[in-house]
C-alpha positions as CSV (number, residue, x, y, z in Angstrom):
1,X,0.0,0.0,0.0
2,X,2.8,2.4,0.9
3,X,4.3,1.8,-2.5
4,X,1.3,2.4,-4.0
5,X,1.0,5.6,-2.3
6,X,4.2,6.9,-3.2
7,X,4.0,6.0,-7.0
8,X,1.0,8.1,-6.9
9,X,1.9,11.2,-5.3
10,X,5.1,11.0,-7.8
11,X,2.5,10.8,-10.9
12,X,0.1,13.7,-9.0
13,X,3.0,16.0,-8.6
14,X,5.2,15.2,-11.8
15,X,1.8,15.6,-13.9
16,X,0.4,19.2,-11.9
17,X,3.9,20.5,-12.1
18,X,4.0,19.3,-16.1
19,X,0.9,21.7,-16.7
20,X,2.1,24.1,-14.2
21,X,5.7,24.3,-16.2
22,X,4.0,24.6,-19.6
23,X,1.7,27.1,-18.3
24,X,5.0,29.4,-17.3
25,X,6.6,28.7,-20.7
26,X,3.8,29.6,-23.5
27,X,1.3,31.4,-21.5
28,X,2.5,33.6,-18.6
29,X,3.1,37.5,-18.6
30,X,6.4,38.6,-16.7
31,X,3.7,41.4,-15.4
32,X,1.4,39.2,-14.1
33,X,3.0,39.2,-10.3
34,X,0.5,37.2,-8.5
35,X,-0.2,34.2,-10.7
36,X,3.8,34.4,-11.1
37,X,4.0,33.8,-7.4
38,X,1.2,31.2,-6.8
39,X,2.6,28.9,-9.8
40,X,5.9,29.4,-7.7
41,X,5.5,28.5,-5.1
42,X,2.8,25.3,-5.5
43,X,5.9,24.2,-7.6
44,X,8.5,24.5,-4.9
45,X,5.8,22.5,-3.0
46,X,5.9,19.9,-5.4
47,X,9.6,19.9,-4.8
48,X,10.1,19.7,-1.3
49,X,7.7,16.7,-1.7
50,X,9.8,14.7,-4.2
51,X,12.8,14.9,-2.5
52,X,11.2,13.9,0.8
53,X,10.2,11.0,-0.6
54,X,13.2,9.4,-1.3
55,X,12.3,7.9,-4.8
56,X,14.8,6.2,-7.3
57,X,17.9,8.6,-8.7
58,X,16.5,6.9,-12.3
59,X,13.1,8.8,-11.4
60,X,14.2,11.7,-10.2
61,X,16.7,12.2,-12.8
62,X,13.8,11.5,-16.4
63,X,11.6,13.7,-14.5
64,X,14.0,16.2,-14.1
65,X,15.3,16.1,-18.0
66,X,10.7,16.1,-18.7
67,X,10.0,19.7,-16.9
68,X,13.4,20.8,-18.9
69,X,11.9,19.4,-22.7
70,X,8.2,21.3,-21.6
71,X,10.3,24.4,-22.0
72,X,12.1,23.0,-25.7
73,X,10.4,25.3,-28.0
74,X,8.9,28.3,-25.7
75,X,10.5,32.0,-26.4
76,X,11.5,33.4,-22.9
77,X,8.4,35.3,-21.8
78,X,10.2,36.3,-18.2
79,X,13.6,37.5,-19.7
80,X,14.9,39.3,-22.8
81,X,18.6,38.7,-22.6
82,X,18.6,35.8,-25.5
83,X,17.9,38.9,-28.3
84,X,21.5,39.7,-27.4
85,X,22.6,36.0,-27.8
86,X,21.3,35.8,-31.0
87,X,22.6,38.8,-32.2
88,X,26.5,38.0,-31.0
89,X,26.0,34.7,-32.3
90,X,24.6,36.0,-35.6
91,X,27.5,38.7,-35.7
92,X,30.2,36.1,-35.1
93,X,28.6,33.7,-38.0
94,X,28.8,37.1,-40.2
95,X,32.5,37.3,-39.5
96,X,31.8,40.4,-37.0
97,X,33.3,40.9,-33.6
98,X,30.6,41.5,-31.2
99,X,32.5,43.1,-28.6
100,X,33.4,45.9,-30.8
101,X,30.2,47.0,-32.3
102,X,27.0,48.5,-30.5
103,X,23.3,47.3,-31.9
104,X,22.3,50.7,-31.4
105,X,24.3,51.8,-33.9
106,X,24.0,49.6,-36.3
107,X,19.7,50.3,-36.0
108,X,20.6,53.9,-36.1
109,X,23.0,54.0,-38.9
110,X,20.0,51.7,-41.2
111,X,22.7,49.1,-41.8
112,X,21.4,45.8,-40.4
113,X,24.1,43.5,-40.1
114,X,22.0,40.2,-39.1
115,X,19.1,38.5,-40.1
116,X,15.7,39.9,-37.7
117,X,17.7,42.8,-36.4
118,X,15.4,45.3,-35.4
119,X,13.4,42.6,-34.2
120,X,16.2,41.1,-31.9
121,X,16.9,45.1,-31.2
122,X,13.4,45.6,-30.2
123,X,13.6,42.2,-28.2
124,X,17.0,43.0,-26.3
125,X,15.8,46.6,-26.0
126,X,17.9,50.0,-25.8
127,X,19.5,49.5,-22.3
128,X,21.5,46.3,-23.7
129,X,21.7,47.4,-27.2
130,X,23.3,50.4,-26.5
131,X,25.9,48.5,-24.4
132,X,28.7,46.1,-25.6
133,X,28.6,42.8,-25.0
134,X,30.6,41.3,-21.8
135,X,29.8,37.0,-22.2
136,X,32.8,35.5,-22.7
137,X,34.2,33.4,-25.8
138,X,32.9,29.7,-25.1
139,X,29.5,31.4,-24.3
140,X,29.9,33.3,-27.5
141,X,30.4,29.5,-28.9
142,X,27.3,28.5,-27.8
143,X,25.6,31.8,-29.5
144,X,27.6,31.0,-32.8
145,X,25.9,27.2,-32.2
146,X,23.0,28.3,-32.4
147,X,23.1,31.3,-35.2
148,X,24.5,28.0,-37.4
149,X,21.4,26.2,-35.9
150,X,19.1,28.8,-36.9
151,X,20.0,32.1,-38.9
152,X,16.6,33.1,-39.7
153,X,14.6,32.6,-36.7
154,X,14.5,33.4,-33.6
155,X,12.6,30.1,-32.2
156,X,14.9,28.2,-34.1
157,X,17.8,30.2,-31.9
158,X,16.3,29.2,-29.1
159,X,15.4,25.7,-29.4
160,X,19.4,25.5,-30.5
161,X,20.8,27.6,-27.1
162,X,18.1,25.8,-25.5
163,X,19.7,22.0,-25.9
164,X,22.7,23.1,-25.0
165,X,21.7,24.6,-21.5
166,X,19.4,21.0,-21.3
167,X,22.7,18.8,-22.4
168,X,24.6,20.9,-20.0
169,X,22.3,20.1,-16.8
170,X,22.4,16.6,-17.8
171,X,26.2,16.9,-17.3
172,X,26.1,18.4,-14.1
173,X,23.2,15.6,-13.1
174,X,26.1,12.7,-14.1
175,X,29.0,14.5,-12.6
176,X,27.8,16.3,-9.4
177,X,26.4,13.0,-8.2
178,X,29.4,11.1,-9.3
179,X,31.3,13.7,-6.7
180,X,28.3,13.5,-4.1
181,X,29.4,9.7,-3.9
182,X,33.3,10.0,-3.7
183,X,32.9,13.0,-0.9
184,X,31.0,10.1,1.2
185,X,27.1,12.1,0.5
186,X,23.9,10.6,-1.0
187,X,24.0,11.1,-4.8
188,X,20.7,11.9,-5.4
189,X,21.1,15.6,-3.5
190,X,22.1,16.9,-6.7
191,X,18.2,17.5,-7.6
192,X,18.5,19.9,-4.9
193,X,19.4,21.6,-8.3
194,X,17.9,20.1,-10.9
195,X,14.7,19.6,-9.7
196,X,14.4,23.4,-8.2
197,X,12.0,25.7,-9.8
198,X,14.2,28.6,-10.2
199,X,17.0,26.3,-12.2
200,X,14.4,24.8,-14.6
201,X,12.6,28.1,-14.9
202,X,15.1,31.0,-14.5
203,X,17.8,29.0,-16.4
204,X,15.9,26.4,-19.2
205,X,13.1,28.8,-19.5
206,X,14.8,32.0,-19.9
207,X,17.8,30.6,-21.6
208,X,20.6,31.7,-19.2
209,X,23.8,30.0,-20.0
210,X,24.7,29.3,-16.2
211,X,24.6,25.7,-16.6
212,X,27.3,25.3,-19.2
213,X,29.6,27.2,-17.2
214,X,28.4,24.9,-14.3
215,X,28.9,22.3,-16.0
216,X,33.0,23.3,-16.7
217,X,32.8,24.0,-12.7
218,X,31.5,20.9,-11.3
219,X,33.6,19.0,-13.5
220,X,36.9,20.8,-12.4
221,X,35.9,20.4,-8.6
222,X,35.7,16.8,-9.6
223,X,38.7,16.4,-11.4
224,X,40.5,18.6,-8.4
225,X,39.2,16.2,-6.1
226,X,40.5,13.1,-8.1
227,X,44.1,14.9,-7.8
228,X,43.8,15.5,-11.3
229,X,44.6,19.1,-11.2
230,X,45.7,19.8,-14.2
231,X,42.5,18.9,-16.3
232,X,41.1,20.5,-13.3
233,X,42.2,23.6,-14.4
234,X,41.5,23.4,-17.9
235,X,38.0,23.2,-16.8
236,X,38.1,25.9,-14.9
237,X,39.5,28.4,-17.3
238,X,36.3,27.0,-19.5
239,X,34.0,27.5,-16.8
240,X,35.3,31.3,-16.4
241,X,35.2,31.1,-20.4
242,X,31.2,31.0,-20.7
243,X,31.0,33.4,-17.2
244,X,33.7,34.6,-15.4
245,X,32.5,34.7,-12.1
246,X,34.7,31.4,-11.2
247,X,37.7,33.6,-11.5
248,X,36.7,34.9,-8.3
249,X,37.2,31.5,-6.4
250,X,41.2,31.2,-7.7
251,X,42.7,32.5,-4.1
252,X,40.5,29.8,-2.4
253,X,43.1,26.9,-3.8
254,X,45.9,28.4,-1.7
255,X,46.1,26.1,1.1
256,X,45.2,23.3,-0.8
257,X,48.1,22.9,-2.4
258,X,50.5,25.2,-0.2
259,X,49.5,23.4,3.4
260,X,49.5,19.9,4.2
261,X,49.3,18.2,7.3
262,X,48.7,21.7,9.3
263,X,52.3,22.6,7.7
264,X,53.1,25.4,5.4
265,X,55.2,23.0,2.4
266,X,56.2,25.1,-0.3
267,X,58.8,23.4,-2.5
268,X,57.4,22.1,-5.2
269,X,53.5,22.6,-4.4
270,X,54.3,26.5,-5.1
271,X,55.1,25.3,-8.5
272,X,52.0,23.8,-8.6
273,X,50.1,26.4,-7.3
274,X,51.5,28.8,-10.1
275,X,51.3,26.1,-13.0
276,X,47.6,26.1,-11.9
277,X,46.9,29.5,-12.1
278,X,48.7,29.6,-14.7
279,X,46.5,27.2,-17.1
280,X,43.2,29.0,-16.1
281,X,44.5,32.5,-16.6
282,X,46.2,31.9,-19.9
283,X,43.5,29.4,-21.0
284,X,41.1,32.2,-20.7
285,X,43.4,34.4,-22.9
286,X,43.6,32.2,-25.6
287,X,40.0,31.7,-25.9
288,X,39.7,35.2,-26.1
289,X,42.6,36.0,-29.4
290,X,40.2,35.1,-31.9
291,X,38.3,38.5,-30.3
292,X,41.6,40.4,-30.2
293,X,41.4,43.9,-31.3
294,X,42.4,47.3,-30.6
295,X,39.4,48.0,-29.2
296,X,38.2,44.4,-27.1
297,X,40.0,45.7,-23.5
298,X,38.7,49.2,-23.2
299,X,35.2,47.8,-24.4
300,X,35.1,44.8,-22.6
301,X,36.1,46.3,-19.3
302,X,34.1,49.4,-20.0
303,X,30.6,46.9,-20.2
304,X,31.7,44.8,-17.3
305,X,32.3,48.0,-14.7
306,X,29.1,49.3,-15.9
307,X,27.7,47.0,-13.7
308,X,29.5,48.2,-10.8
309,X,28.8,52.2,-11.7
310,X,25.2,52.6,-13.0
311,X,23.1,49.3,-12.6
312,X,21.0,48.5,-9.4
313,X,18.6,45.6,-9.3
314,X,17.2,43.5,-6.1
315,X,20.8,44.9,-3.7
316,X,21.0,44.4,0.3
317,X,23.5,46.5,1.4
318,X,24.0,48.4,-1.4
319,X,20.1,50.2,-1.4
320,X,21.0,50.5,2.7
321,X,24.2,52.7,2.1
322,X,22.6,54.3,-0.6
323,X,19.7,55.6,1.6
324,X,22.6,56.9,3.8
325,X,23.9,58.6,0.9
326,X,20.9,60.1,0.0
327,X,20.5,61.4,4.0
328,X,23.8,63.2,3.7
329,X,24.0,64.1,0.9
330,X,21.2,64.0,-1.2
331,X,21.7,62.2,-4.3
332,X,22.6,58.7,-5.5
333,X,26.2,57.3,-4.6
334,X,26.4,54.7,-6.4
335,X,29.5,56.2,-8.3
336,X,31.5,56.1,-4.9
337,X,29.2,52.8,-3.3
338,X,30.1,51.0,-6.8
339,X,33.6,51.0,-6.0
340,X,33.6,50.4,-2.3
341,X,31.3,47.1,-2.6
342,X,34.1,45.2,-4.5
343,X,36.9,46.1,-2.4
344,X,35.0,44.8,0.5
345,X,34.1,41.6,-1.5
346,X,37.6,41.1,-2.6
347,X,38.9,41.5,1.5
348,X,36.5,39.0,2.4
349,X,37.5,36.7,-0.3
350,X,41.2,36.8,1.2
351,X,40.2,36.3,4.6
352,X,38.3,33.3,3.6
353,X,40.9,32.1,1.5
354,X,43.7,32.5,4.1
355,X,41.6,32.3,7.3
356,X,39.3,29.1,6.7
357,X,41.2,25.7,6.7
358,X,40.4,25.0,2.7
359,X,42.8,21.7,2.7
360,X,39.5,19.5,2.0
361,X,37.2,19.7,-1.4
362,X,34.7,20.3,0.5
363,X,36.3,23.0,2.7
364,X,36.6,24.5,-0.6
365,X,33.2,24.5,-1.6
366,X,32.1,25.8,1.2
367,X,34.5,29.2,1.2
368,X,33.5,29.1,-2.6
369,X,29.9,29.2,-1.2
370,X,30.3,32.1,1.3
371,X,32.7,34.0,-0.8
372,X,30.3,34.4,-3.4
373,X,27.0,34.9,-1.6
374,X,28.8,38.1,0.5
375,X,29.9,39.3,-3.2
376,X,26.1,39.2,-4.1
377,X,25.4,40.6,-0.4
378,X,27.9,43.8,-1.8
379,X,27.1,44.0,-5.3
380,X,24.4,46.6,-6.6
381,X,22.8,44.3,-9.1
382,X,21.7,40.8,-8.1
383,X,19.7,39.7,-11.1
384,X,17.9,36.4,-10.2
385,X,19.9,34.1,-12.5
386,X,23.0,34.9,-10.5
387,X,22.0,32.4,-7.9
388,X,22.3,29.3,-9.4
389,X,26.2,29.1,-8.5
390,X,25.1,29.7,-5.2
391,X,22.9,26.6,-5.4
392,X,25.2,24.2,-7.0
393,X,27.7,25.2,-4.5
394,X,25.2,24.5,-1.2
395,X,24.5,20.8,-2.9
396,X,28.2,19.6,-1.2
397,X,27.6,21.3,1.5
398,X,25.6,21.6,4.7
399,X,23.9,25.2,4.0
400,X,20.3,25.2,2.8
401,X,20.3,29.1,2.5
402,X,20.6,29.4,-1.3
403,X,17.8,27.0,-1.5
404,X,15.6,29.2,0.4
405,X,17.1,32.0,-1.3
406,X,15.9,30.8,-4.6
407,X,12.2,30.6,-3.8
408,X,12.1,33.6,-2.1
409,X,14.3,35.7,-5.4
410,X,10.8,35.7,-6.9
411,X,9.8,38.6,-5.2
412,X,12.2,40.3,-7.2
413,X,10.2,39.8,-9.9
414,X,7.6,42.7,-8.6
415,X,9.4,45.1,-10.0
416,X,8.2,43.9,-13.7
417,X,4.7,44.2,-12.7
418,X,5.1,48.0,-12.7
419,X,5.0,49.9,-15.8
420,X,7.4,51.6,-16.4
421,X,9.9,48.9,-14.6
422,X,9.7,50.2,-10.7
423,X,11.3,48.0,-7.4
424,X,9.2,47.8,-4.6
425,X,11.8,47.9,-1.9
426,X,9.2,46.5,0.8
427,X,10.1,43.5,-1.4
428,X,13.1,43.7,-1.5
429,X,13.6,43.9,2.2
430,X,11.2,40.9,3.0
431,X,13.5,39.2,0.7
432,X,16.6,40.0,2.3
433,X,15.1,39.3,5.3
434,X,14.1,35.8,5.1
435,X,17.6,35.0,3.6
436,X,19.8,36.6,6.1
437,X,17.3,35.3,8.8
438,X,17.8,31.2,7.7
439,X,21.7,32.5,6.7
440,X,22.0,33.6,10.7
441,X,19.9,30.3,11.9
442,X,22.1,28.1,9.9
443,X,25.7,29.8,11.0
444,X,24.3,29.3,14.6
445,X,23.0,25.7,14.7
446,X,24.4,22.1,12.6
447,X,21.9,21.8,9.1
448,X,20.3,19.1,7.7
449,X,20.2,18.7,3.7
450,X,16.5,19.7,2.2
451,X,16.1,16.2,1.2
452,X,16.6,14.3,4.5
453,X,18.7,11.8,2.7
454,X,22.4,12.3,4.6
455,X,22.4,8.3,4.9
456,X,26.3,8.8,4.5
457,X,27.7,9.6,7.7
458,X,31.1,9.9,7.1
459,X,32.8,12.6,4.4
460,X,36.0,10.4,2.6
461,X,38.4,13.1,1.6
462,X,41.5,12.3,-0.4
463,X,45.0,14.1,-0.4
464,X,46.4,16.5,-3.3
């Protein structure tokens, strides 16, 4: 009877989340807040209730590949980035460099160099056309991919970038639980990711390529703990290739290879240090000479500080120093605040690097983890997507935060309900809240994975 049971709340909630899912992906309205939120969070229901229930990896895994294919030939309705993805790829496929040449001018001027481009213009809108592009070489791969997949149409360009963010979770299904099982924890908590709402929706739905470069980061952390460094670090240039955000986790490898038994060694592990640094840095370079021009540094970094300097979206910190800023001295600091955030980010990053022990893998996860959510805690723009690293991460650890984080993100989503585009900071702050409230409980007292399935008891750590 009990199997019986559970086989049918398995087919209840796989089938209501199918139409729930399919709803999202053909028929919802990024302004329609409130039947945003209800589809939400019944589906974060239905997720808490699959992994509590301790069904078959085989299960978990098709079902989690299904609510990823109901997605397979939608046009993002919840995100417009993808116009730009079509139009690098497109550019690229024209023999153009992308980071060199604004849409905006290109509309302006009446010279359309790509197939559909006042209607990818129109899609991406003036705020990113008039910006150059900052995704990095193997991400403008997978836009190339999918402009030679499709040169005409924009469904066709999606269905393309699509497969390869679906192929891409697939990978991190196959290798995150492969390095689950060799640091001694149950397999199946990688659906922790791939069965969460936000990943299938945020990500599959609105065609963010965070899982290929999660992909490249799982499989380096995998390698790494394997003691096969060096591939390890091919990976990870690949994984800052499509976003570099992993670039930021580089100092976090210090004591890994520089301490061992409690002991400072450095002949020959600072050799390895620097040949490992070494093969991500100049990895990354190389990817990037088929871009080389005159112009590619001052553009690239100029779109990349940009985000630092003029964009806010969905901040902590940032919106509370601003309102000090506004109290003394009456207008918007983000000029000075922009560059403040990411010194403090970068201090933090050191003192976690140097500070923590970071001799285990999952020691290293773990700084990765915090590292990066008190960069998002500093940063000025937090745009939803951004916390899928954070989730990935959490999987080989014991902190649920960035789970809870990504149900309650949603409320960022109020903002798009306005018109013209307007935060609610009431939102915000109940947001913020809630995630620094289960951050604190977590720091404070010994966590328990979502799932309930720790059945492995003992972490088995190998050496460097």
């Amino acid at each position: 009877m009990f199997n019986t049971n559970k086989r049918f709340i398995l087919v209840l909630i796989t089938v209501i989340s199918c139409l729930l899912y399919y709803f999202t992906a053909y028929h919802l309205e990024r302004t329609s807040f409130n039947t945003l939120i209800l589809i939400w969070t019944v589906l974060f229901g239905g997720y808490a209730i699959l992994l509590r229930n301790n069904y078959s990896f085989k299960h978990l895994a098709a079902i989690a590949v299904l609510f990823r294919l109901l997605f397979l030939i939608a046009i993002p309705n919840l995100s417009q980035d993808f116009y730009r993805f079509i139009w690098d790829g497109r550019m690229i496929l024209e023999g153009m460099n992308p980071y060199i040449f604004l849409p905006e001018n290109f509309i302006k001027s009446g010279f359309l160099p790509v197939e559909q481009a006042k209607e990818l213009y129109e899609g991406m809108g003036p705020m990113n056309g008039s910006h150059y592009t900052n995704y990095p070489p193997l991400n403008q791969l997978s836009f190339l991919i999918a402009a030679l997949f499709s040169s005409k149409s924009i469904l066709g360009a999606a269905i393309a970038m699509r497969i390869q963010i679906i192929l891409a979770d697939i990978g991190i299904i196959y290798v995150g639980a492969k390095l689950l099982r060799r640091l001694g924890k149950n397999p199946s908590n990688i659906f922790l990711y791939a069965l969460n709402p936000f990943i299938i929706i945020e990500l599959t739905g609105n065609l963010h390529f965070e899982p290929v470069m999660l992909f490249f980061l799982v499989l380096s952390l995998y390698l790494f703990h394997k003691k096969k460094w060096i591939l390890s670090a091919f990976m990870l240039a690949f994984s800052v290739s499509v976003k570099l955000i992993p670039l930021f986790f580089l100092p976090i490898f210090l004591k890994r290879f520089l301490v061992k038994n409690g002991k400072l060694e450095l002949e020959g592990n600072a050799v390895k240090l620097l040949l490992f640094y070494s093969i991500v840095v100049l990895t990354t370079i190389v990817l990037f000479l088929p871009f080389l021009s005159e112009f590619l540094i001052e553009s690239y970094s100029n779109s990349v500080g940009l985000w630092f300097r003029s964009f806010e979206f969905n901040a902590s910190f940032y919106y509370v120093f601003r309102e000090v800023g506004y109290l003394f001295r009456g207008y918007n600091e983000i000029a000075v605040i922009g560059k403040i955030l990411p010194v403090l980010s970068v201090l933090f990053l050191l003192g976690v690097s140097l500070f923590r022990k970071n001799t285990s893998t999952i020691d290293i996860i773990t700084s990765m983890l915090l590292a990066l959510s008190f960069y998002y805690f500093m940063s000025t723009t937090v745009h939803p997507w951004y916390l899928a690293t954070l989730i990935i991460l959490s999987v080989f650890t014991k902190y649920n935060y960035p789970l809870v984080w990504s149900f309650v993100i949603i409320l960022s989503y109020q903002a798009y309900a306005n018109t013209p585009w307007h935060e609610n900071l009431w939102f915000v702050a109940l947001e913020y809240i809630i995630v620094f409230g289960y951050l604190i409980y977590e720091l404070k007292k010994p966590t328990q994975r979502l799932s309930g399935k720790n059945c492995y008891e003992k972490e088995k750590e190998s050496g460097l």
